[in-house]
N, CA, C and O atoms as a GROMACS GRO file, in nm:
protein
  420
    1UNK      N    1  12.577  -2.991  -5.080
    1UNK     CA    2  12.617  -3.045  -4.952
    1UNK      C    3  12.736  -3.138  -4.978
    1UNK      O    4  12.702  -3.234  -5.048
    2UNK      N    5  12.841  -3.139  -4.950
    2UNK     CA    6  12.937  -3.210  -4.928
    2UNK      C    7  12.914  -3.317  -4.854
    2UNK      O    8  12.830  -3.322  -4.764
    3UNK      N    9  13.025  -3.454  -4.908
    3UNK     CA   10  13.031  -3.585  -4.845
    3UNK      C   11  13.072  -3.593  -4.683
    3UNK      O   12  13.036  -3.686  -4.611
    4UNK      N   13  13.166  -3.463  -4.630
    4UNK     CA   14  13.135  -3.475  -4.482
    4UNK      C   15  13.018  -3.408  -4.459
    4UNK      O   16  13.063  -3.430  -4.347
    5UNK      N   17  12.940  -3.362  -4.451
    5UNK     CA   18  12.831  -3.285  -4.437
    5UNK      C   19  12.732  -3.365  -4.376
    5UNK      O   20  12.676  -3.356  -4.267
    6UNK      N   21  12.717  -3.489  -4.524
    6UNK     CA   22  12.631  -3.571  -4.564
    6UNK      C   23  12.653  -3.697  -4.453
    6UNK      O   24  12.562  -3.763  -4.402
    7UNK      N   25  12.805  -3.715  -4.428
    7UNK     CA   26  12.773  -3.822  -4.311
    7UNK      C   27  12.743  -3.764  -4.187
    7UNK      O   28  12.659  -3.810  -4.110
    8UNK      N   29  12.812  -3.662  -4.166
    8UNK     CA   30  12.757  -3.616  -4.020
    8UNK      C   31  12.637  -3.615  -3.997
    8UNK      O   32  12.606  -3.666  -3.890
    9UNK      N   33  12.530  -3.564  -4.078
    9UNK     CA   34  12.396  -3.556  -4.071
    9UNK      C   35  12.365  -3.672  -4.114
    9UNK      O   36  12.260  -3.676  -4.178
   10UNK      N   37  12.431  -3.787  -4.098
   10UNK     CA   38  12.359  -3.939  -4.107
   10UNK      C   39  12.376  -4.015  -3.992
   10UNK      O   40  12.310  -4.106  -3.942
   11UNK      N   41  12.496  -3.948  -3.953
   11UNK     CA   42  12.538  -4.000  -3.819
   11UNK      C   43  12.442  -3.917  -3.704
   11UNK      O   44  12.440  -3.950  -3.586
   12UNK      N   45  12.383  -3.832  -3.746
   12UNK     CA   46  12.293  -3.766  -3.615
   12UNK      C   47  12.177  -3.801  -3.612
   12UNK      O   48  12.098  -3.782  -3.520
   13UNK      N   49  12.142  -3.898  -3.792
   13UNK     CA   50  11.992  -3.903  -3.747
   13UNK      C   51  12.033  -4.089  -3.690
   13UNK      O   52  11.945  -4.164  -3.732
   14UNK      N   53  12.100  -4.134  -3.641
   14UNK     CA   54  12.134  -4.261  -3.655
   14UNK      C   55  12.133  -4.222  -3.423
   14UNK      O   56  12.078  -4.281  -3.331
   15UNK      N   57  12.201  -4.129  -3.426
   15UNK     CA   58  12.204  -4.099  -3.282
   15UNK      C   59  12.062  -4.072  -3.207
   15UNK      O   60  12.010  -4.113  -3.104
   16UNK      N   61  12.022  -3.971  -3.325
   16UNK     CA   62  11.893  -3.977  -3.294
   16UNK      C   63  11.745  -4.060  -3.284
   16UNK      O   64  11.653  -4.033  -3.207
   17UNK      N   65  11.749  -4.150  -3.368
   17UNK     CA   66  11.690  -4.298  -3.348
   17UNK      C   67  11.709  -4.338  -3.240
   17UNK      O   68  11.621  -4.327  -3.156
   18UNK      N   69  11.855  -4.412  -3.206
   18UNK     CA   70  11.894  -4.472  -3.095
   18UNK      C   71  11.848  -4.398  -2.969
   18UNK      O   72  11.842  -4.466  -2.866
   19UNK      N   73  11.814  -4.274  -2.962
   19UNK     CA   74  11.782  -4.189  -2.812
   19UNK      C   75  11.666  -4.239  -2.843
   19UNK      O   76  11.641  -4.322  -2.755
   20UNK      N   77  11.550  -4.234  -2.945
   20UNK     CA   78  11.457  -4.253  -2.917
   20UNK      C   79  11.390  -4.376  -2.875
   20UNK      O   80  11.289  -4.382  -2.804
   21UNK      N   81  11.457  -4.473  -2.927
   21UNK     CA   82  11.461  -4.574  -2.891
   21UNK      C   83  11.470  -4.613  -2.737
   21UNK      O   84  11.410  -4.692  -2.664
   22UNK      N   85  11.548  -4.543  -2.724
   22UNK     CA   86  11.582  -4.583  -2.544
   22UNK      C   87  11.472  -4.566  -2.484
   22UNK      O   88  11.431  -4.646  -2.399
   23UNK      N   89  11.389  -4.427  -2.530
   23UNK     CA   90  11.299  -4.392  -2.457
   23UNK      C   91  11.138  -4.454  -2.470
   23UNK      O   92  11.044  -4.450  -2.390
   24UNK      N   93  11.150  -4.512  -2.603
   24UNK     CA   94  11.055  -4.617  -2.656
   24UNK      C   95  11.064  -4.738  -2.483
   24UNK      O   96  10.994  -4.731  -2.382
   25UNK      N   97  11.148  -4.808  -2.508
   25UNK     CA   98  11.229  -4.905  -2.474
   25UNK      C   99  11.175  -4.907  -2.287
   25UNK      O  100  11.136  -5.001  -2.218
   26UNK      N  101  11.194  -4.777  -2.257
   26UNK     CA  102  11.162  -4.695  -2.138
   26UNK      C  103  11.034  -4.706  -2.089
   26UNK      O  104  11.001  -4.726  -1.972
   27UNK      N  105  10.943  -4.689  -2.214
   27UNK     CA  106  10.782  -4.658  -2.205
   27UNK      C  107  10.787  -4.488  -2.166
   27UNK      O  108  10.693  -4.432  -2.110
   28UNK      N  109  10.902  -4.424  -2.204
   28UNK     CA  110  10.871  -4.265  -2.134
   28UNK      C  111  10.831  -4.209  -2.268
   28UNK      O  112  10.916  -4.157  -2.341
   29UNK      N  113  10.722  -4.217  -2.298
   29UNK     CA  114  10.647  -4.140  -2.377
   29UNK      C  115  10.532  -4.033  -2.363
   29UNK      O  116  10.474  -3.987  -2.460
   30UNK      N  117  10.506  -3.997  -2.235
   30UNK     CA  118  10.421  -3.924  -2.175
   30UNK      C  119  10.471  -3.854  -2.002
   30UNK      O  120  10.554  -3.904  -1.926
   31UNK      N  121  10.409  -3.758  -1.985
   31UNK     CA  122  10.509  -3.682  -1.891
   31UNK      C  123  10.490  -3.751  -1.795
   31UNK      O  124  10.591  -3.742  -1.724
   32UNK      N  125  10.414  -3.819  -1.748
   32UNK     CA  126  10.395  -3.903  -1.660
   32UNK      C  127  10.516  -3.998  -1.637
   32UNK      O  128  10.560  -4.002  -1.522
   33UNK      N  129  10.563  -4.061  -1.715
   33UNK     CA  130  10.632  -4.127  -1.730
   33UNK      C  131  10.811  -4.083  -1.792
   33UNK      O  132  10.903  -4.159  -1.821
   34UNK      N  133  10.804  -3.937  -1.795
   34UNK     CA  134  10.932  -3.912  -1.820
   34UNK      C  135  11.026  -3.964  -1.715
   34UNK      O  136  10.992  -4.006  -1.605
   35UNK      N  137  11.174  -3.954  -1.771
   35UNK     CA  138  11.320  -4.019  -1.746
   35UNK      C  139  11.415  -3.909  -1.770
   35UNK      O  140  11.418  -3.831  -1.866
   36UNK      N  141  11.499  -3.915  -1.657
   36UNK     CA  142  11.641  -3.808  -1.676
   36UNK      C  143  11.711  -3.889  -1.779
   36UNK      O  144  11.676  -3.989  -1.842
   37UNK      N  145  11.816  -3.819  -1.777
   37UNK     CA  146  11.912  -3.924  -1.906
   37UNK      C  147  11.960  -3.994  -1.842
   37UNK      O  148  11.948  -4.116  -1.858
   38UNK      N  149  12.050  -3.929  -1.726
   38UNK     CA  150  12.108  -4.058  -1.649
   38UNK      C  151  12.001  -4.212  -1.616
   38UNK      O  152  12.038  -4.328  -1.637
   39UNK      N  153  11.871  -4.170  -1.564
   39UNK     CA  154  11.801  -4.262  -1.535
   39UNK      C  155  11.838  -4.417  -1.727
   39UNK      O  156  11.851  -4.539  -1.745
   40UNK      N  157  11.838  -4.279  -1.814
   40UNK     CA  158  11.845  -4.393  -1.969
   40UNK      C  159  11.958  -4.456  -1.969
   40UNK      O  160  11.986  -4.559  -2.032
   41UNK      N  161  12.044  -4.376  -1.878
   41UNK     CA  162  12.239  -4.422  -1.896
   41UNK      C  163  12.231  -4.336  -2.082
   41UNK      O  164  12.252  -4.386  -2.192
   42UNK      N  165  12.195  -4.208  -2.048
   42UNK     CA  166  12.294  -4.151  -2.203
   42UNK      C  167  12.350  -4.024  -2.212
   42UNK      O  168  12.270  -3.942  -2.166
   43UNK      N  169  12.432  -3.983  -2.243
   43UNK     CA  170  12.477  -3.803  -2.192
   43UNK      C  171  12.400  -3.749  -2.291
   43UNK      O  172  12.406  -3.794  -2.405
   44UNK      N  173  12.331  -3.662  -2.261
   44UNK     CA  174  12.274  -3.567  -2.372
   44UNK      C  175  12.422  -3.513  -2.432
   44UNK      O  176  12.526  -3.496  -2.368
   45UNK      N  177  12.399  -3.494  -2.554
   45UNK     CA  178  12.462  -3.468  -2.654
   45UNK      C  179  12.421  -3.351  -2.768
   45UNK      O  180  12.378  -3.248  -2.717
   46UNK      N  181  12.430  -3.352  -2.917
   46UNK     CA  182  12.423  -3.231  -3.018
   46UNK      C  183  12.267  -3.322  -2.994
   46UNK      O  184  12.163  -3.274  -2.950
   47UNK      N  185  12.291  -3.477  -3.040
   47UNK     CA  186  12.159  -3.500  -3.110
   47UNK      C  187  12.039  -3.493  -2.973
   47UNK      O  188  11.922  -3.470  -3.004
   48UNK      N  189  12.067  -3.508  -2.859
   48UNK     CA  190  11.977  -3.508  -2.803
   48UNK      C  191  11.893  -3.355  -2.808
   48UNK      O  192  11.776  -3.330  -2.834
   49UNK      N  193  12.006  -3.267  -2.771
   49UNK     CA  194  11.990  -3.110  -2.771
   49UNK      C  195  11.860  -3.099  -2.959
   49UNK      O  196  11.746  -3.052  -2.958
   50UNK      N  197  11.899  -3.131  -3.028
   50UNK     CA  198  11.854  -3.122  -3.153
   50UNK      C  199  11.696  -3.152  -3.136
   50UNK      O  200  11.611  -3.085  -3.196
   51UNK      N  201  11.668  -3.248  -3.057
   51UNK     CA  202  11.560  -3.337  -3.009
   51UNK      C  203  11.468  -3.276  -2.997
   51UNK      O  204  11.359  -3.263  -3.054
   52UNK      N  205  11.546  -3.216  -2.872
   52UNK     CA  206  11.450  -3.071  -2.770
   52UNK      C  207  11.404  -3.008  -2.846
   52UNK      O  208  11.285  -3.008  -2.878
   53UNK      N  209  11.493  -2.941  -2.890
   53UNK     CA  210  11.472  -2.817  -3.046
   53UNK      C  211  11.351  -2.880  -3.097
   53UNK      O  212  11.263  -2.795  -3.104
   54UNK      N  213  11.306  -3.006  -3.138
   54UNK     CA  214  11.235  -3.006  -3.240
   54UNK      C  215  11.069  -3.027  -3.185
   54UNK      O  216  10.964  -3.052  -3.245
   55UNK      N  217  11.111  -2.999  -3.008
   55UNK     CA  218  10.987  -3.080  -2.934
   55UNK      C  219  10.992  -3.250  -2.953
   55UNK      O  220  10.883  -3.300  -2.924
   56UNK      N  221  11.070  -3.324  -2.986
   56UNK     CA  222  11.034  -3.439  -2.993
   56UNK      C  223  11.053  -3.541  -2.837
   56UNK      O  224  10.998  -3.641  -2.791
   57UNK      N  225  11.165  -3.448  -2.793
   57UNK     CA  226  11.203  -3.513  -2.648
   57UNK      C  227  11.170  -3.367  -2.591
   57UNK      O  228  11.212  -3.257  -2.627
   58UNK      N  229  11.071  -3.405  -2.482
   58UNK     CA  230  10.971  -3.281  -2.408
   58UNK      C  231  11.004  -3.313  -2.266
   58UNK      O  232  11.024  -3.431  -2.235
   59UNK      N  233  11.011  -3.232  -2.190
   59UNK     CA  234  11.056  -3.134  -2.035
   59UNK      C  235  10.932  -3.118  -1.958
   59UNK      O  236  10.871  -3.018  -1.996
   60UNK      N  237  10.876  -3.179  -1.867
   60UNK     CA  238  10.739  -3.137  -1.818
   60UNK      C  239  10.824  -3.097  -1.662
   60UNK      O  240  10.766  -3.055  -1.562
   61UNK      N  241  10.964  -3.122  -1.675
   61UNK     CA  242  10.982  -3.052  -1.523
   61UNK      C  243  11.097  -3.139  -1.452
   61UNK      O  244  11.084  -3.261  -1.445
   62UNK      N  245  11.206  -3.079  -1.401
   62UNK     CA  246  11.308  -3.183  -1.292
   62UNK      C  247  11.379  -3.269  -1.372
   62UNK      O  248  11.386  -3.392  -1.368
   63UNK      N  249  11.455  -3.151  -1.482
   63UNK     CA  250  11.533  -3.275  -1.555
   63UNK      C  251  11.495  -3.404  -1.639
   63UNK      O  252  11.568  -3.478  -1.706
   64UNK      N  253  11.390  -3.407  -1.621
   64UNK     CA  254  11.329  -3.621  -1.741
   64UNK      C  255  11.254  -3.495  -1.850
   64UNK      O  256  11.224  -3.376  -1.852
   65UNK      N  257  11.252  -3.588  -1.912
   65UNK     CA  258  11.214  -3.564  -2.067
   65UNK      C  259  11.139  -3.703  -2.077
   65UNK      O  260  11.173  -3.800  -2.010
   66UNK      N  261  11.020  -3.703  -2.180
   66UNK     CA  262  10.966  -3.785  -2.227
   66UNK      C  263  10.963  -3.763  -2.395
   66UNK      O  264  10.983  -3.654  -2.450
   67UNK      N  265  10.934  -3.886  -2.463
   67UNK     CA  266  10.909  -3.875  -2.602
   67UNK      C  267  10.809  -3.816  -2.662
   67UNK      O  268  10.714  -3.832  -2.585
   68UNK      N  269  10.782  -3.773  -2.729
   68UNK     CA  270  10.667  -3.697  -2.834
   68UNK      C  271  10.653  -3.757  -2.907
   68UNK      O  272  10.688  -3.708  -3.015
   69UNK      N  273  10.580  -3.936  -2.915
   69UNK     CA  274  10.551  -3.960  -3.038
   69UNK      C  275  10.480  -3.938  -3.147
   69UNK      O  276  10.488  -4.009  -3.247
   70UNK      N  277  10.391  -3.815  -3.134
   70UNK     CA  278  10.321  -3.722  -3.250
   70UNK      C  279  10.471  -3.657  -3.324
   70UNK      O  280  10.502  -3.679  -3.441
   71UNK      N  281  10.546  -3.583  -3.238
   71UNK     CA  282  10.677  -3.459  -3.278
   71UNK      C  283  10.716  -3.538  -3.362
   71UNK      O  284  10.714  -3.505  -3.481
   72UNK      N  285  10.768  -3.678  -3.317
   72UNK     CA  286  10.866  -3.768  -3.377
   72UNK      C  287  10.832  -3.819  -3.531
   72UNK      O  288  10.907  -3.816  -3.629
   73UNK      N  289  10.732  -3.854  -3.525
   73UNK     CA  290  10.659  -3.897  -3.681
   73UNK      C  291  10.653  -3.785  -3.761
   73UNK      O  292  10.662  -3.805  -3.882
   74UNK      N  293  10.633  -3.609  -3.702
   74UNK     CA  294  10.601  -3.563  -3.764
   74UNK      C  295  10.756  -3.530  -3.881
   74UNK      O  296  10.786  -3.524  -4.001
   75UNK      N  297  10.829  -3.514  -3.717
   75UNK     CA  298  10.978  -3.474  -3.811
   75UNK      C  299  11.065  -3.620  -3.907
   75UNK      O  300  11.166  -3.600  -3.975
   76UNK      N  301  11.031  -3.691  -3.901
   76UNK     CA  302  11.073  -3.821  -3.965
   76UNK      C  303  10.967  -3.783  -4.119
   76UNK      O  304  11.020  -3.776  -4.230
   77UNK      N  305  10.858  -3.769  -4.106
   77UNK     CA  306  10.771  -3.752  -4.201
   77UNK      C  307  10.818  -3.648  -4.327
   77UNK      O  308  10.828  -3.670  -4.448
   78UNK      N  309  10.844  -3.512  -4.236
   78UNK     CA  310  10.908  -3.395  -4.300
   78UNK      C  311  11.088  -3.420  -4.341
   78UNK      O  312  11.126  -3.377  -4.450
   79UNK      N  313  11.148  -3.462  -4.285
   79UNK     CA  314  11.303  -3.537  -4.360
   79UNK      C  315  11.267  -3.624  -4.489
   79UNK      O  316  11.345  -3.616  -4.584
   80UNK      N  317  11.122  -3.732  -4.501
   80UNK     CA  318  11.114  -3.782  -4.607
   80UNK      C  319  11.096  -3.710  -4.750
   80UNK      O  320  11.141  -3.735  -4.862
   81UNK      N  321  11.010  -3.610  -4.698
   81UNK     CA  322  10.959  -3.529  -4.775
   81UNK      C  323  11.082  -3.451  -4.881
   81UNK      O  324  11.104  -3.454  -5.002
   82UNK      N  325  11.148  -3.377  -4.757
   82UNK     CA  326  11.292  -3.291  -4.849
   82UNK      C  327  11.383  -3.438  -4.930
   82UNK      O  328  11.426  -3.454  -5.044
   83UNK      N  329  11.382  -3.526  -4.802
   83UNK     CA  330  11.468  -3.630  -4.885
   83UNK      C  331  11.459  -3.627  -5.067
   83UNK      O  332  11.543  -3.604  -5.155
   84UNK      N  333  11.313  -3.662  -5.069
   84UNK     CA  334  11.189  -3.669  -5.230
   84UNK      C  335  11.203  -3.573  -5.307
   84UNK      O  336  11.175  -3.571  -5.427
   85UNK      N  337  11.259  -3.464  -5.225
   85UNK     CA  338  11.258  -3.341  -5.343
   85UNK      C  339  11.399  -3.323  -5.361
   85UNK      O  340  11.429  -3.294  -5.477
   86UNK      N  341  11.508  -3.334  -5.267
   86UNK     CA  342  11.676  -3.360  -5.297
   86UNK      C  343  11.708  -3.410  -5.399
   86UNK      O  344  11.790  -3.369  -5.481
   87UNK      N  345  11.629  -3.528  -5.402
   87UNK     CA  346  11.692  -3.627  -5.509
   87UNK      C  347  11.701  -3.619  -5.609
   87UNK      O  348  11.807  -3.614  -5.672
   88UNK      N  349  11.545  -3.613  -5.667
   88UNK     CA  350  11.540  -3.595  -5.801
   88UNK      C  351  11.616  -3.407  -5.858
   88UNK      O  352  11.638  -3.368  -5.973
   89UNK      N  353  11.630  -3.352  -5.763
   89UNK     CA  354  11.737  -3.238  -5.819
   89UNK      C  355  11.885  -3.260  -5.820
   89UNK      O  356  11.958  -3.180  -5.880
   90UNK      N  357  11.937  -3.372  -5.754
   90UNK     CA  358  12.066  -3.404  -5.763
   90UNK      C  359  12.083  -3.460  -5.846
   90UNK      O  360  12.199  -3.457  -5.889
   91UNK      N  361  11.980  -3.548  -5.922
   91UNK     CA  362  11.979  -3.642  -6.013
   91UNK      C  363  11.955  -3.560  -6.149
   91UNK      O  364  12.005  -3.624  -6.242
   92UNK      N  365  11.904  -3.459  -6.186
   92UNK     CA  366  11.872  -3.381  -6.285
   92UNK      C  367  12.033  -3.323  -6.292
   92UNK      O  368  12.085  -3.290  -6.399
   93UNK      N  369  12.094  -3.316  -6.177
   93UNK     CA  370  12.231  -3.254  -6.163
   93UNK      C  371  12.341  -3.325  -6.250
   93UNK      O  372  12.417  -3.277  -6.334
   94UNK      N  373  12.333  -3.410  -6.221
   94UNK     CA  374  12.424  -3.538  -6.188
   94UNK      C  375  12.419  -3.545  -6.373
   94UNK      O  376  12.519  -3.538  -6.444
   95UNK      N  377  12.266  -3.562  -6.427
   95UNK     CA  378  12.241  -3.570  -6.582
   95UNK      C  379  12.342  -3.420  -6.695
   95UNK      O  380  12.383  -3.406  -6.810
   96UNK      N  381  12.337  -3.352  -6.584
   96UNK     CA  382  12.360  -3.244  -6.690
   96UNK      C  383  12.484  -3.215  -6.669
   96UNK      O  384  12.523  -3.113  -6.726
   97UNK      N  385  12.581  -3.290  -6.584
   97UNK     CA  386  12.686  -3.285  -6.586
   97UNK      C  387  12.769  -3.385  -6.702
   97UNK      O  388  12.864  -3.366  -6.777
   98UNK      N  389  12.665  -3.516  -6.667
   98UNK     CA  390  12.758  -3.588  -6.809
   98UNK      C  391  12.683  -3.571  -6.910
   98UNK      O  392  12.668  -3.673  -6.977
   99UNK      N  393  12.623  -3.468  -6.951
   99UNK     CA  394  12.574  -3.483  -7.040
   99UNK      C  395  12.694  -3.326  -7.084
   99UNK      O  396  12.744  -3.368  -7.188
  100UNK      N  397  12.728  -3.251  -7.071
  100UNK     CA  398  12.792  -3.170  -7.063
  100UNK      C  399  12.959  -3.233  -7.048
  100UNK      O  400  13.040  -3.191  -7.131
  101UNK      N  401  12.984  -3.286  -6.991
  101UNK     CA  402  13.087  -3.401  -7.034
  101UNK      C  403  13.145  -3.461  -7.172
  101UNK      O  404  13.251  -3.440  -7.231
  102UNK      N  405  13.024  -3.552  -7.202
  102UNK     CA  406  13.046  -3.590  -7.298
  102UNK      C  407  13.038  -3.531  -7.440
  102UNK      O  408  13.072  -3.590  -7.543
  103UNK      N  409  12.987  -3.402  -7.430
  103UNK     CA  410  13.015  -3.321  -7.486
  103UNK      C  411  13.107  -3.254  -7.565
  103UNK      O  412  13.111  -3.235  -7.686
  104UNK      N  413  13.194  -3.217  -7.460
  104UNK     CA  414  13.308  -3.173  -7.405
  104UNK      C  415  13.403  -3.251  -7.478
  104UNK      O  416  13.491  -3.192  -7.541
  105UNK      N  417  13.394  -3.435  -7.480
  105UNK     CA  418  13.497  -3.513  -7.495
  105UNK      C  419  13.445  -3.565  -7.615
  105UNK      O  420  13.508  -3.651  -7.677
   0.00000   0.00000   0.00000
């Protein structure tokens, strides 16, 4: 993954917080209580659209969406997870490059 890659997808989960937040903020966490966006003041956007996708911001009808705070933990839970396994392979990476380096030199 490349360094633009890597911020864009930092910058979406950073967008994506902040929506949820609003809706925290809202109390629209149940359909009962869903909110249009306008009602949040936010344009749906990639990250909101992304949201949907994941079920975390849910549609019971007429435009509002409410939060999924089960969806939400689950997908925050599962990003930690790949995060845990990224690493230590970038880092095994990262080893066998200078180690192959210094080699070299």
């Amino acid at each position: 993954m490349g360094a633009a890659s890597m911020v864009i997808t930092a910058v979406m989960m950073l967008r994506q917080r902040a929506l949820v937040r609003r809706f925290e903020r809202a109390g629209a966490t149940n359909a009962a209580q869903a909110r249009s966006a306008e009602q949040l003041g936010v344009e749906p956007g990639l990250a909101w659209h992304r949201l949907v996708g994941h079920a975390v911001l849910r549609c019971p009808g007429d435009g509002r969406y409410f939060l999924d705070l089960a969806n939400w933990q689950r997908l925050r839970r599962r990003r930690r997870v790949i995060a845990l396994a990224v690493i230590p392979g970038l880092l095994v990476l990262l080893a066998l490059i200078l180690l192959l380096t210094v080699r070299a030199g």
